[in-house]
C-alpha positions in Angstrom: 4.6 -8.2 12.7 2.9 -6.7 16.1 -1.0 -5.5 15.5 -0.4 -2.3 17.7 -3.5 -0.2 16.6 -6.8 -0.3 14.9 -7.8 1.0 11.5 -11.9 2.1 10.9 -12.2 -1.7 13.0 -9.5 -4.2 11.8 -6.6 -4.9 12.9 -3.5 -2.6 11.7 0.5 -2.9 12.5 2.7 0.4 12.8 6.2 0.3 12.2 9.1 2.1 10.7 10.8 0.7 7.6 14.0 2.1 6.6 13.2 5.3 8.5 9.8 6.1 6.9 6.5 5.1 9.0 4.9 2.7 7.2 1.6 0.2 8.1 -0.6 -3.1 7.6 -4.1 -2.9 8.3 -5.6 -6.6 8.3 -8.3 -8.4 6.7 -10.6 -10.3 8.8 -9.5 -13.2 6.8 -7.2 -12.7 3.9 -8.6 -13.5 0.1 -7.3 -17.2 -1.7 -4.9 -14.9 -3.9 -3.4 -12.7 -1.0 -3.9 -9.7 -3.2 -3.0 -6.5 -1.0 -3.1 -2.6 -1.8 -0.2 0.1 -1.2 -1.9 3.5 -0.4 0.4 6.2 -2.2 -0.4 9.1 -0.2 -2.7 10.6 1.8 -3.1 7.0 4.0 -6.1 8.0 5.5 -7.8 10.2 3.3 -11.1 8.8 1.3 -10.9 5.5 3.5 -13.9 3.9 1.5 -12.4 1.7 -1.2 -9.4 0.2 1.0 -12.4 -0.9 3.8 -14.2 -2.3 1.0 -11.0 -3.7 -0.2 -10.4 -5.4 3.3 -14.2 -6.7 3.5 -12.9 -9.1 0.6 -9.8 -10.0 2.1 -7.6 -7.4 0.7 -4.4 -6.4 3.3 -4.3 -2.5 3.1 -0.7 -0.6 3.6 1.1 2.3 3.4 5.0 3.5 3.5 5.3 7.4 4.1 6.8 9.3 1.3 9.5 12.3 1.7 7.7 14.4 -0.9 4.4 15.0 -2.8 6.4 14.4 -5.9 7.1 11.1 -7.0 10.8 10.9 -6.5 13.0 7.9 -7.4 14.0 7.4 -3.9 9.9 7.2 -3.3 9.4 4.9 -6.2 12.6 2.8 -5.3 11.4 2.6 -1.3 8.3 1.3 -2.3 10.0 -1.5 -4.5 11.5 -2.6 -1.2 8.6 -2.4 0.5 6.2 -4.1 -1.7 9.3 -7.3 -2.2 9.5 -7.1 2.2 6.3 -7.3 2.3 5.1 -10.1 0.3 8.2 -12.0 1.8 7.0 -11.3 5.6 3.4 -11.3 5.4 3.7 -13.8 2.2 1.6 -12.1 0.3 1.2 -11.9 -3.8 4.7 -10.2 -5.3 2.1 -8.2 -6.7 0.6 -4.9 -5.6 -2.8 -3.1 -6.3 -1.0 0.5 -5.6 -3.8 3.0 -4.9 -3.4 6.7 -5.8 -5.6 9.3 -5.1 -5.3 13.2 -6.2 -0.7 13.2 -5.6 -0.9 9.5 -4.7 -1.8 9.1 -8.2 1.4 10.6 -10.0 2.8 8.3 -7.2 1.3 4.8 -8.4 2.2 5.9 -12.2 5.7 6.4 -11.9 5.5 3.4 -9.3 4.1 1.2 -11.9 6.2 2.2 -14.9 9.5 1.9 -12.8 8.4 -1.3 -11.7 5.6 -3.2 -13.6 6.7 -6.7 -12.2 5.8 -5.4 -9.3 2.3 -4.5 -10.2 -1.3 -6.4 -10.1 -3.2 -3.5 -11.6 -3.9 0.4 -10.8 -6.4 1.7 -8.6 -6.6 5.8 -9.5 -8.9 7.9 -8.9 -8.8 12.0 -9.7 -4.7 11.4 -10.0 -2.6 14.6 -10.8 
């Protein structure tokens, strides 16, 4: 994966995946358990908790949803995401999705369609 950009300072890779713009931002040195976050919307809106997240190793990402609300096909893309991911970048199979105002009826209906796929929740003011 090609670091093509920055992010507030680290290191962050653009791409498309499966049609959908998607990114990686980059730790400055990934934590023991590879533990990583999926931003459900908004990817660069309230940007405090994922920088504090990647101060302590956290990766950061994103995948681009069609809608606002929480469709199967956005739940079943990020399924593929998280699984490509943590095969590519080998990180955890698990996921810290964050949700934030729609994110968060994102990262709920993520999690409950998904829960193997799932470390723990971050929400915060979720629909």
């Amino acid at each position: 994966m090609d670091i093509n950009s920055t992010w507030f300072g680290f290191p962050e890779a653009e791409f498309l995946f499966e049609g959908r713009r998607a990114t990686v931002v980059f730790p400055e040195k990934a934590n023991k358990g590879r533990n990583w976050t999926v931003k459900t919307e908004y990817k660069d809106a309230f940007p405090e908790t994922e920088i504090a997240l990647l101060r302590e190793g956290f990766h950061v990402t994103y995948l681009e949803n069609k809608t606002r609300f929480a469709t199967k096909e956005d739940c079943d893309a990020k399924a593929r995401f998280v699984k490509f991911l943590a095969k590519e970048l080998g990180l955890k199979e698990k996921c810290v999705p964050v949700g934030m105002s729609c994110g968060g009826m994102h990262a709920v209906y993520f999690a409950a369609k998904y829960p193997k796929r799932i470390a723990g929740l971050y929400l915060d003011a979720p629909v």
